[in-house]
N, C-alpha and C positions, 0 to 999 in steps of 0.2 A: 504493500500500500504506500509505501516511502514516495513521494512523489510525485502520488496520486491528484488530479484534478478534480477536486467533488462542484459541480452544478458549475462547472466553467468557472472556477471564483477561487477556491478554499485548496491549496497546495499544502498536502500533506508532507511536513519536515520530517520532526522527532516525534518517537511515542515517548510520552509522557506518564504514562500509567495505565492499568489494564485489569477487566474485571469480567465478572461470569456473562456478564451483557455487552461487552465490545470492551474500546478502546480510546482513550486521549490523547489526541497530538497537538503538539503545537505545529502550526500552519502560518500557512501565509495569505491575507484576504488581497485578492490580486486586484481587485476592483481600489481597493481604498488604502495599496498599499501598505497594511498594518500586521503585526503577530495576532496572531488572535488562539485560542484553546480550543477543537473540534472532539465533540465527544463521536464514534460512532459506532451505532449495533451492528455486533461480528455478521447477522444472520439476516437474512430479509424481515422485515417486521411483520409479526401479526396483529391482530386489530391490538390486544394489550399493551403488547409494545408501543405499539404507535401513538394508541391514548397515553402513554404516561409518559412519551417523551413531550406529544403535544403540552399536557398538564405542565409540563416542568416550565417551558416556554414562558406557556401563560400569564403563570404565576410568577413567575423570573420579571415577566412585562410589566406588572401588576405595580412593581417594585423600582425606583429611583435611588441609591443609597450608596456614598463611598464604601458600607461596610460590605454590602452585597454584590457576588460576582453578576455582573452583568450579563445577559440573552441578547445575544445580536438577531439571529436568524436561526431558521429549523427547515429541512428539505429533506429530500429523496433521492440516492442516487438511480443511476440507470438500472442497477440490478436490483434495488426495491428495500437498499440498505439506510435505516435511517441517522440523521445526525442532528448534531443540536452545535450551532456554532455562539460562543461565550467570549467574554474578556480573558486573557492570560493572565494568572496571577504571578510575578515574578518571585518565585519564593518555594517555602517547602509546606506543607497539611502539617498540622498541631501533630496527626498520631506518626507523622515521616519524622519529626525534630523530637518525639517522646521516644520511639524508636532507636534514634540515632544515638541523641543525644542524655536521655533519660529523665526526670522529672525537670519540672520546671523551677525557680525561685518564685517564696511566695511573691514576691514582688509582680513579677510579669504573670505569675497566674490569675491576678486579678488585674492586670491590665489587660491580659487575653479575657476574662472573662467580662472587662466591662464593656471592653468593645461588640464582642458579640453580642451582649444581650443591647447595646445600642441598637444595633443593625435586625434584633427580633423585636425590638418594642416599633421599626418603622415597617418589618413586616405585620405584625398584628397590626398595624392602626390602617394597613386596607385592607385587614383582613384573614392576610395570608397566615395558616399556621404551614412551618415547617415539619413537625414530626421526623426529622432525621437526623436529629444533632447529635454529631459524635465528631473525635479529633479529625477524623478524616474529609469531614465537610467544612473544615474551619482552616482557613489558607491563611498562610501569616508572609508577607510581604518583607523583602529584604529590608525595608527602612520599620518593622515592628507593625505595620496597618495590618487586621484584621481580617478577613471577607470570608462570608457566610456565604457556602456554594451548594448546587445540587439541590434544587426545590422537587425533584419527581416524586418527590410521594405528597406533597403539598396538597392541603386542602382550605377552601375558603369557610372562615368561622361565621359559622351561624348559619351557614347553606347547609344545602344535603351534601351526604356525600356522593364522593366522584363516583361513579359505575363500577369502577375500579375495583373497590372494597365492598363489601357486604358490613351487615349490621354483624356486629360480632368478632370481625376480622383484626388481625395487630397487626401495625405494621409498625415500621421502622427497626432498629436493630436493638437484638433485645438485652444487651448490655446497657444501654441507655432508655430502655420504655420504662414511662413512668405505669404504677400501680393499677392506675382506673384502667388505661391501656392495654393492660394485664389482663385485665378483669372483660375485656370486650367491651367496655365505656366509651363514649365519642371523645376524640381528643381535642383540646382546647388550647390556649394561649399556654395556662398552666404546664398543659405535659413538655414543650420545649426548654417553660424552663428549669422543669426537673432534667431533662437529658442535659441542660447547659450545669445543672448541679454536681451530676455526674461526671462528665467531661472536666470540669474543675476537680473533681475531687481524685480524677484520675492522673492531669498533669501535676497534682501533688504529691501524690502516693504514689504512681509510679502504675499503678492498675486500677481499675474499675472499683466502685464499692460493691461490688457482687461478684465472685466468680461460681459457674459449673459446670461441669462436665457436657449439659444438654442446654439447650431452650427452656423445655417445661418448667427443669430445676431451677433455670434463672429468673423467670418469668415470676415463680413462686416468692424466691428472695424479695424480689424488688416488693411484692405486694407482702409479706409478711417476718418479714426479715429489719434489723437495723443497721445500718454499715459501723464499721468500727470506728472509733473517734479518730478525726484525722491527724488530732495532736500527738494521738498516739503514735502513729506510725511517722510521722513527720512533727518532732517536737520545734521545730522552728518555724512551721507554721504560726503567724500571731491568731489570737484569739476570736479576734474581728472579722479574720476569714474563715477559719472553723466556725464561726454561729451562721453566717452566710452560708456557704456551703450546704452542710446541716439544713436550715432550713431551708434549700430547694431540694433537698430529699425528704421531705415532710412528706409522708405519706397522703395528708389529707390535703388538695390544693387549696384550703382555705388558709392554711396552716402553712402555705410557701409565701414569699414576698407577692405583691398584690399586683404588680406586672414586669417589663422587662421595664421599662424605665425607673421602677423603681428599685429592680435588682441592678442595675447598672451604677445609679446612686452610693449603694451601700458598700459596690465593690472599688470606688475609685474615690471612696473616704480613707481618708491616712490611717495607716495600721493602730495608731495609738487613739484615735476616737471612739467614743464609746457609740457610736450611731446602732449598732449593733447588740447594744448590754440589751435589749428588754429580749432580745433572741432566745426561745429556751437552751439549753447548754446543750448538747448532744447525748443523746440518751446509751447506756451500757449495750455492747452489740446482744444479738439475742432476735423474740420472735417477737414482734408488734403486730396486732392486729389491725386489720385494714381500718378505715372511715368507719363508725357506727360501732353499732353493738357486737361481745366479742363474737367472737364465730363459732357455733357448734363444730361437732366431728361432720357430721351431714355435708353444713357448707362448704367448711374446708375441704372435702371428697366433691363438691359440685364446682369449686373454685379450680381447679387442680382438672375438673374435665374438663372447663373452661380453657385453662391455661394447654390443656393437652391438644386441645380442639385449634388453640390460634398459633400454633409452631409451625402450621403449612404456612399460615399468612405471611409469619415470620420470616421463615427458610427463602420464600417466594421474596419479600423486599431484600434479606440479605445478600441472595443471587443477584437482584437490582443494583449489581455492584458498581454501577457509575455513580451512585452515592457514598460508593465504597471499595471505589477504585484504589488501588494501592501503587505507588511509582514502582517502575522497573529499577531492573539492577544498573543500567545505567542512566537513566535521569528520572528527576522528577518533574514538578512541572514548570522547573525551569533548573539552571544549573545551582548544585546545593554548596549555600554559601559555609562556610568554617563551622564546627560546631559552635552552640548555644554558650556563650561564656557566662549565661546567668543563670545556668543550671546549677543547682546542688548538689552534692553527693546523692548514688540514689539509696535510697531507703533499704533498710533491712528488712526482708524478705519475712513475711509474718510466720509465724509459727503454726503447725497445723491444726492446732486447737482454733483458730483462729476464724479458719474456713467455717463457711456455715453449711450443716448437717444436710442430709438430704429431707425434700418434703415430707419423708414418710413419717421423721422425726416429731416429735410430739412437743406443741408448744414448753409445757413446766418443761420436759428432761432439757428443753435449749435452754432454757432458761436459767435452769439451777445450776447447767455447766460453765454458764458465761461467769469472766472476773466483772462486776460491774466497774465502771467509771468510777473518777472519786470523782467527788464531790467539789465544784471548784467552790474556789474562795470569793465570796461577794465582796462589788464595789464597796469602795469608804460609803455609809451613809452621808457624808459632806461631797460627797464628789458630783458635781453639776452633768447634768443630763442635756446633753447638745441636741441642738434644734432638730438634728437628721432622726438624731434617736426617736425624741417625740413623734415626727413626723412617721416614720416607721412603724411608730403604735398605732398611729391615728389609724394609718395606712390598713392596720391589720383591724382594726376595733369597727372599723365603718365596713369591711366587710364583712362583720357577723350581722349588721343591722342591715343591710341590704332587702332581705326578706322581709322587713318592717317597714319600708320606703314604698312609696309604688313604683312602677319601672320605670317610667320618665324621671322621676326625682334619683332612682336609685342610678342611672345611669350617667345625670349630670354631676352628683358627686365624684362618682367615681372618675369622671372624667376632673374633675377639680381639685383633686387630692392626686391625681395624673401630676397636674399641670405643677403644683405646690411641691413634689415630689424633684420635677425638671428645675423649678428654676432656684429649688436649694441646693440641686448639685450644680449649678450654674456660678452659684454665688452669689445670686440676686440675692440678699436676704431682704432689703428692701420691698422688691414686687412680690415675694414669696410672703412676706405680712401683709403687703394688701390681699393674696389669695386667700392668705388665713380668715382673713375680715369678711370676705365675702364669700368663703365657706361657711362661719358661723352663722352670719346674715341670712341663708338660704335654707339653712338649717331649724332656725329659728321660728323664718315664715312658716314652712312645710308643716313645723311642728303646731304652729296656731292652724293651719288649715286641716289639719287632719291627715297629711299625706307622709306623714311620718308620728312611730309612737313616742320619739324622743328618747335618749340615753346618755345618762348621766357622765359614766367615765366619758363619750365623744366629749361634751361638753367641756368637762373637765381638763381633755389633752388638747381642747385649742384653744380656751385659756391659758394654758399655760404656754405656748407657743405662742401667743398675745404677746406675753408678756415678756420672754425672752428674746423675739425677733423686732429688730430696731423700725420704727416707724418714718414714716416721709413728713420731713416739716414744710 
């Protein structure tokens, strides 16, 4: 294919990487000129194929954003082989330089992490969920940029799903699916960014917070399972990033940060902020029971045919390996710069007690084998609680009242606690106390008209954000 002319245009250079569904090259767009990255399927397409490289397209279009790889064009060759033509990222995949070069510093793991979740809070705001976030769709760019690649399994939020999937179906790779996922639940804004929780806790640890043998057994983990505290395995992790972390593996998405902008926030706060303290501490590894009440024997045997039932879905996206294409032995997707000098040593290889049991295991016996966590040690009660902090509780507190709002009110707060969220990582503290004002104000109304039942702690943490955030004279 070296050579090759695809649609009189696209001059096939280098392969770039290669997976169970075709191939990566970098090319040459002879019309305009430029390098560009052509993905293309080994085999003639059938109608699946061709919908879900169209899907990828789409949804790629959907999207304007330096963090996200760009869609140029999508065609046909003459033998009926399809391709999807992209931006070349000049640089190496998160899981090519975790590979290479071995865990990341916490430093740059939360500057990879804020940028991606930049670049998913501008997909979800048209819409778009990703559902495929692992290192291998996160390109890191020779000067440190980001870019979130590979939208084919992408679905638009709030719509039906694509044809693609059935009710029931998991996709994306199950090292990364979050719980509900798990469970055959619709995926949401939320499930990306439990896989971006994942993905961070992986460039630190050096591996996934689940490992098994099979699917099934992973699938199970993620939905009933705790990962091991990251401090643990990585005691030079700060604190700040461990509760972050942590909570985007929250089991329940109520229970993870309240979007990508607002995880983005918490991860590009200086390590020694407490924006982070009201975070729960990370729970002893062991067996957690999903959302709700605990799970009989019955469930857990209906959960587990569940999980048994969506490992074709599974196995079917992770063949979809242009999402999880891996570079060749001799290049990737573009040439690999010196290894990572801000890497760490990598971590010590966890001990086999460590590994979590297979499902067949019975919550107590996981339970009573785990060493729990100690217990950390609480802030000074004099130590001031920073603006990001509160706003993070807010952030978490007004999504329990949600259900007590009607849906028009419920959906401009949460857009307004969005916005309060952005322009305190901004720096604005200024227009971030006007948002606070006229969050309360709205709040207040709603509450004389009926369209809210009113709750005391909201009230409470935007007073106190009142009062801490500087006013305009």
């Amino acid at each position: 294919m070296r050579g090759e002319l695809l649609a009189d245009r696209y001059r096939l250079a280098t392969p770039l990487g290669s997976g169970g569904m075709g191939q990566v090259w970098r090319a040459r767009d002879e019309v305009l000129g430029r390098a560009v990255a052509v993905k293309v399927v080994s085999r003639p397409a059938d109608e699946t194929t061709r919908e879900r490289l169209v899907c990828e397209a789409r949804a790629a279009a959907r999207l304007s954003h330096p963090g996200i790889v760009a869609v140029f064009d999508v065609d046909e060759t003459t033998d009926g082989r399809l391709f999807l033509v992209m931006e070349l990222v000049e640089g190496r995949s998160l899981a090519q330089i975790l590979r290479e070069a071995g865990p990341l510093s916490p430093e740059r793991v939360a500057a990879v992490g804020a940028q991606a979740a930049h670049a998913l809070a501008a997909a979800h705001a048209c819409g778009v969920i990703h559902r495929d976030i692992k290192p291998a769709n996160l390109l890191i760019g020779h000067d440190g940029t980001v870019k979130v690649a590979d939208f084919g399994i992408a679905v638009l939020a709030g719509g039906n799903s694509t044809a693609l999937t059935t009710t029931g179906d998991v996709v994306g790779t199950a090292s990364y699916t979050a719980p509900e996922r798990a469970m055959g639940q619709r995926g949401t804004a939320s499930c990306d960014l439990y896989a971006l929780g994942c993905v961070l806790y992986e460039a630190s640890a050096g591996r996934p917070p689940f490992r098994a043998d099979n699917a099934v057994e992973l699938l199970f983990q993620h939905v009933y399972r705790q990962p091991e505290s990251l401090r643990r395995i990585r005691p030079d992790v700060p604190p700040s990033l461990e509760r972050v972390v942590h909570a985007l593996l929250a089991k329940a998405p109520a229970e993870r940060p309240a979007d990508a902008t607002s995880t983005a926030a918490l991860l590009s706060a200086p390590p020694d902020d407490d924006i982070t303290s009201t975070w729960p501490t990370p729970a002893a590894t062991g067996t957690s029971p999903p959302p709700g009440p605990t799970p009989q024997r019955w469930q857990l045997q209906t959960a587990l045919g569940v999980l048994a039932a969506a490992v074709f879905a599974v196995t079917f996206a992770v063949a979809w390996a242009d999402s999880s294409i891996e570079p060749t032995g001799q290049a990737s997707r573009a040439s690999s710069p010196a290894p990572d000098t801000s890497t760490s040593a990598k971590p010590a290889a966890p001990s086999p007690s460590s590994r979590a049991p297979s499902p067949s295991s019975t919550p107590a016996v996981v339970a009573a084998s785990t060493t729990p966590a100690a217990a950390p040690t609480p802030p000074p009660p004099s130590r001031r609680v920073s603006p990001s902090a509160l706003v993070a509780a807010l952030t978490r507190r007004i999504r329990t009242q949600v259900s007590t709002m009607d849906p028009k009110l419920a959906r401009e707060v949460q857009h307004r606690t969005a916005q309060l969220t952005g322009k305190l990582g901004e720096g604005k503290a200024s227009i971030a106390a006007d948002r606070v004002h006229e969050l309360s104000r709205r709040l207040t109304e709603a509450r004389s008209q009926g369209r809210w039942a009113g709750d005391a702690r909201t009230e409470q943490l935007l007073r106190r954000l009142s009062r801490c955030l500087p006013t305009r004279h």
